[in-house]
C-alpha positions as CSV (number, residue, x, y, z in Angstrom):
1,X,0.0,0.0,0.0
2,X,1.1,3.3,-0.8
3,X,-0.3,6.8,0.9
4,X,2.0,9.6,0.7
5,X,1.9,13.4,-0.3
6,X,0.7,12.7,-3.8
7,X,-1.9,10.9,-2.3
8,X,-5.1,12.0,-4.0
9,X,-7.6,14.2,-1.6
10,X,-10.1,16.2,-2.5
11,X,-12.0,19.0,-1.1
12,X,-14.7,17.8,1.6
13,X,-17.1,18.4,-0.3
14,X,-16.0,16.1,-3.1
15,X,-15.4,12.9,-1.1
16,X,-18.2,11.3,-1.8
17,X,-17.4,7.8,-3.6
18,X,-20.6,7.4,-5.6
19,X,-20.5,11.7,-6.2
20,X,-16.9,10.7,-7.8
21,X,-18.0,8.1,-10.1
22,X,-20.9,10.3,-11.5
23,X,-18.4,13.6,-12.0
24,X,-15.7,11.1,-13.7
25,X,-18.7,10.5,-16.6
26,X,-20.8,14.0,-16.9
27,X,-20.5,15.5,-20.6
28,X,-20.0,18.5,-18.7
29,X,-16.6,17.9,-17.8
30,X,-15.9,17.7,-21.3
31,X,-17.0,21.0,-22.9
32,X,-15.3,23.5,-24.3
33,X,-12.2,23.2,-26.5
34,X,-10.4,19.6,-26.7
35,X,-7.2,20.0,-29.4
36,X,-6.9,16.5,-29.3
37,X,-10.6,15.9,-30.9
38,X,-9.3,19.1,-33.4
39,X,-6.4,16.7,-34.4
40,X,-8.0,13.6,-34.6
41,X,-7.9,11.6,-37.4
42,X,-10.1,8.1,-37.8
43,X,-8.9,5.2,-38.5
44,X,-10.2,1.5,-38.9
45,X,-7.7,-1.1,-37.3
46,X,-8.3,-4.8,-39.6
47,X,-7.7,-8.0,-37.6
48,X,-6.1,-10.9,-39.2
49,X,-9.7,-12.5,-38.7
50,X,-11.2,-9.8,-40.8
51,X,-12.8,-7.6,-37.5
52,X,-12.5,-3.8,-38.0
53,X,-12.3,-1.6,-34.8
54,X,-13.0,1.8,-35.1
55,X,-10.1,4.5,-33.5
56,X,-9.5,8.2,-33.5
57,X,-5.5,8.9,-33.8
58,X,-4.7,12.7,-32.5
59,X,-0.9,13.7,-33.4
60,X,0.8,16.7,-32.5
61,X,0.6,19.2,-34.1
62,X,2.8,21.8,-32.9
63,X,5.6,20.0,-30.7
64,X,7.4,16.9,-31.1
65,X,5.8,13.6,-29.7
66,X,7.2,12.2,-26.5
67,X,5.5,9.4,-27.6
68,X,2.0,7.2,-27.8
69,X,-0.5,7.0,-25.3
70,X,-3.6,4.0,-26.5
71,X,-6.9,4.9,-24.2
72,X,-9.5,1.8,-23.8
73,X,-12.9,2.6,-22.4
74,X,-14.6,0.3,-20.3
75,X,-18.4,-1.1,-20.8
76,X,-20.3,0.5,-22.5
77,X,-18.4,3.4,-22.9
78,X,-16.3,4.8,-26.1
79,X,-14.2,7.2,-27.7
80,X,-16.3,9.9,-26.5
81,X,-16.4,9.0,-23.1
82,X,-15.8,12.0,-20.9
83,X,-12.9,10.3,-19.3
84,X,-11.5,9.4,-22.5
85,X,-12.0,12.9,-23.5
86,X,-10.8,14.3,-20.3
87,X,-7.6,12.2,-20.2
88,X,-6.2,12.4,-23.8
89,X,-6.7,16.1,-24.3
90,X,-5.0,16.2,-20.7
91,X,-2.1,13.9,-22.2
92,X,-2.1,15.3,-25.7
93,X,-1.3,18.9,-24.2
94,X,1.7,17.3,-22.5
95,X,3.4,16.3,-25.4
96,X,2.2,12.7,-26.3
97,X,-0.1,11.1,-29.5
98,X,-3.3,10.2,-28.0
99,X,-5.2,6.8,-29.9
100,X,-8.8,6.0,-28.7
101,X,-9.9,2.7,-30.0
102,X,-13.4,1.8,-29.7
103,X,-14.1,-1.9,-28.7
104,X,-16.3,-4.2,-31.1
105,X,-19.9,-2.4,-31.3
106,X,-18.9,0.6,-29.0
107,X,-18.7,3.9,-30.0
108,X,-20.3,4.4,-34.1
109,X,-18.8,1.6,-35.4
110,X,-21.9,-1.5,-35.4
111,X,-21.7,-1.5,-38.9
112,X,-18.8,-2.9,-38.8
113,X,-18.6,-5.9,-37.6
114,X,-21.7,-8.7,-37.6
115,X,-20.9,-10.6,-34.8
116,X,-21.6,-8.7,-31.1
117,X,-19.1,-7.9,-28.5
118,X,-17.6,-9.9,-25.7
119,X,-15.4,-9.1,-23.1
120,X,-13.8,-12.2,-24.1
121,X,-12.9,-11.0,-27.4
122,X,-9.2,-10.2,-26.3
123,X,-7.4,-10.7,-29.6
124,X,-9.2,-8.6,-31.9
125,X,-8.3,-5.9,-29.2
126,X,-4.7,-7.3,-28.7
127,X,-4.0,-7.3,-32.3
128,X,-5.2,-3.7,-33.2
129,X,-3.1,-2.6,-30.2
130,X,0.2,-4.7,-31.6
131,X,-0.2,-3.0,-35.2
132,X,-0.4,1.0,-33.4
133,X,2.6,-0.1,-31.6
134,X,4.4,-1.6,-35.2
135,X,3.2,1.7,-36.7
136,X,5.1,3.7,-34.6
137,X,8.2,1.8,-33.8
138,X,10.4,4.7,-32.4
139,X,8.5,5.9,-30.2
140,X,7.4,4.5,-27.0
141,X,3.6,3.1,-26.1
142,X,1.5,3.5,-23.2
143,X,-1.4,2.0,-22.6
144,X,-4.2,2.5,-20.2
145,X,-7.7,1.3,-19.4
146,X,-10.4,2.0,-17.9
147,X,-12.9,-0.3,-16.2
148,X,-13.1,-3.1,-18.8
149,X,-10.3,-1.4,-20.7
150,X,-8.8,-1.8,-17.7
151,X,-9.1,-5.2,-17.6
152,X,-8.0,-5.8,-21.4
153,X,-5.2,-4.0,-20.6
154,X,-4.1,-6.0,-18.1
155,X,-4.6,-9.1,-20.0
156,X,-2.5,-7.7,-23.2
157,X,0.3,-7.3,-20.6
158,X,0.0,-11.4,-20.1
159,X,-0.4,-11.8,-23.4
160,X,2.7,-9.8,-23.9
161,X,4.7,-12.7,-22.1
162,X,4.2,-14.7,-25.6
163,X,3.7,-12.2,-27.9
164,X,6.1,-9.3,-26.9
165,X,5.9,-6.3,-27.9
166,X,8.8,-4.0,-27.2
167,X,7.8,-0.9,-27.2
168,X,4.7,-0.8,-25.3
169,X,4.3,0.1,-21.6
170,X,0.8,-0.4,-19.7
171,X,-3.2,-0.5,-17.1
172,X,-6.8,0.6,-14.0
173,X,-9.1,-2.5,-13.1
174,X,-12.1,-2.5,-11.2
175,X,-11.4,-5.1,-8.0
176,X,-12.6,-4.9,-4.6
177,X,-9.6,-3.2,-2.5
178,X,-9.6,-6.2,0.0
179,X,-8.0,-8.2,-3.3
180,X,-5.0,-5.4,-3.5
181,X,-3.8,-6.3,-0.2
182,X,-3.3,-9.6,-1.6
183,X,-1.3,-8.9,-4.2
184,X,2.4,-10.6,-4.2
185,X,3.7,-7.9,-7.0
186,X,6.8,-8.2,-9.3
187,X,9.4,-4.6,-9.4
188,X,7.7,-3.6,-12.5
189,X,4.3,-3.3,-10.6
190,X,4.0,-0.1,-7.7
191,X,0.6,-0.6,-6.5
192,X,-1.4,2.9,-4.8
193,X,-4.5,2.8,-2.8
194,X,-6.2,5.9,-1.8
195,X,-8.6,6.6,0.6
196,X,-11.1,8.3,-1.6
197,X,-12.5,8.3,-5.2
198,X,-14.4,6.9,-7.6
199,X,-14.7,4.2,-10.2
200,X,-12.9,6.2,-12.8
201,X,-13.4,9.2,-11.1
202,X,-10.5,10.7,-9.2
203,X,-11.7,14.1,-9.1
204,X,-10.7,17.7,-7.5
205,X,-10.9,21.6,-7.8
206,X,-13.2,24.0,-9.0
207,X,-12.9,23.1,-13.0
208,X,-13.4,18.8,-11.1
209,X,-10.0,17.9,-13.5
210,X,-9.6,14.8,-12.7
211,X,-5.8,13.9,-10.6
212,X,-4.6,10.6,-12.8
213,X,-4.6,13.0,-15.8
214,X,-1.2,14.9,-15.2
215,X,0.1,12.2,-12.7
216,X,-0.4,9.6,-15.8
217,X,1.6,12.3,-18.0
218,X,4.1,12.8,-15.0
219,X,4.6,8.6,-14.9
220,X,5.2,8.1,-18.4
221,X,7.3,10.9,-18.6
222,X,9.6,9.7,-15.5
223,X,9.4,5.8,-18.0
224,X,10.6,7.6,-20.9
225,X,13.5,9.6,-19.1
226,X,14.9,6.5,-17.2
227,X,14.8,4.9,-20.0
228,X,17.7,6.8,-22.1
């Protein structure tokens, strides 16, 4: 377990667990101007099995890339999710690529595909991620989940055990926080339990930004300088 000064803590009046989970999906949080939706380009990933997954690839436009960053929604959800929204116009304006894939039958992409989703279907998922990461071989991937995507992200990271792929990093799953305690991790893995928030919702201030955006930004950033 991990509680220090980064700790996340938000105003009284925003402690609420179930008040945190509605904030981290309200369009609201999401208006006004988004450059990484200005920059965004669409783009249908093709699986060896012939399944096309719909994605929305922002690049910068006015820096250079520190790298990729791949956003999974969970159930449900999409690439207009507002914490998809949220987090990779939060990423995008610190430097990094920002890819939202839409799962099988999420998002505007039914017509696709004629078979239906399930969260079983890692391959499809595992393979569109693999080609991004092909696509952009100099630079390095990171890629987080939420809910669901969480949990595909996490198994992508087994998969990766054999089917490597070298330049991606990754994950945020939905488990009851008894199960953390649990956990026997490997030094790859730093594990951080807070004493408030929400399912997906982390959020704070008077604009509610939500506090994994920058420190996701700040993490990938400290990955990509120890890394050279």
């Amino acid at each position: 377990m991990m509680l220090n000064a980064e700790s996340f803590r938000p105003a009284p009046y925003l402690r609420n667990g179930h008040l945190q989970t509605i904030l981290a999906s309200s369009p609201f949080r999401a208006w006004g101007k988004n450059p990484m939706c200005d920059a965004a380009r669409e783009m249908i990933m093709t699986t060896s099995g012939g399944i096309r997954l719909l994605g929305f690839y922002s690049s910068q436009t006015s820096k250079k890339s520190k790298g990729l960053v791949v956003l999974l929604h969970g159930w449900e959800g999409s690439v207009a999710s507002t914490y998809i929204l949220c987090t990779g116009n939060a990423l995008y304006g610190r430097g990094y690529d920002i890819f939202r894939l839409n799962f099988r039958d999420h998002g505007d992409s039914h017509h696709l595909n004629q078979g239906i989703f399930y969260a079983v279907l890692l391959e499809e998922v595992f393979q569109a991620v693999h080609q991004l990461c092909r696509s952009v071989e100099q630079k390095p991937v990171f890629l987080t989940g939420f809910s669901l995507g969480g949990n595909f992200a996490l198994r992508i990271a087994r998969k990766m055990l054999q089917t490597p792929i070298a330049n991606l990093y990754h994950d945020d799953p939905i488990i009851p926080v008894a199960d953390f305690y649990r956990l026997e991790l490997n030094h790859r893995a730093n594990l951080v339990i807070h004493a408030f928030g929400g399912h997906n919702g982390f959020i704070d201030g008077f604009f509610l930004k939500s506090w994994y955006e920058q420190k996701l930004a700040d993490l990938f950033d400290q990955i990509i300088l120890n890394g050279k």
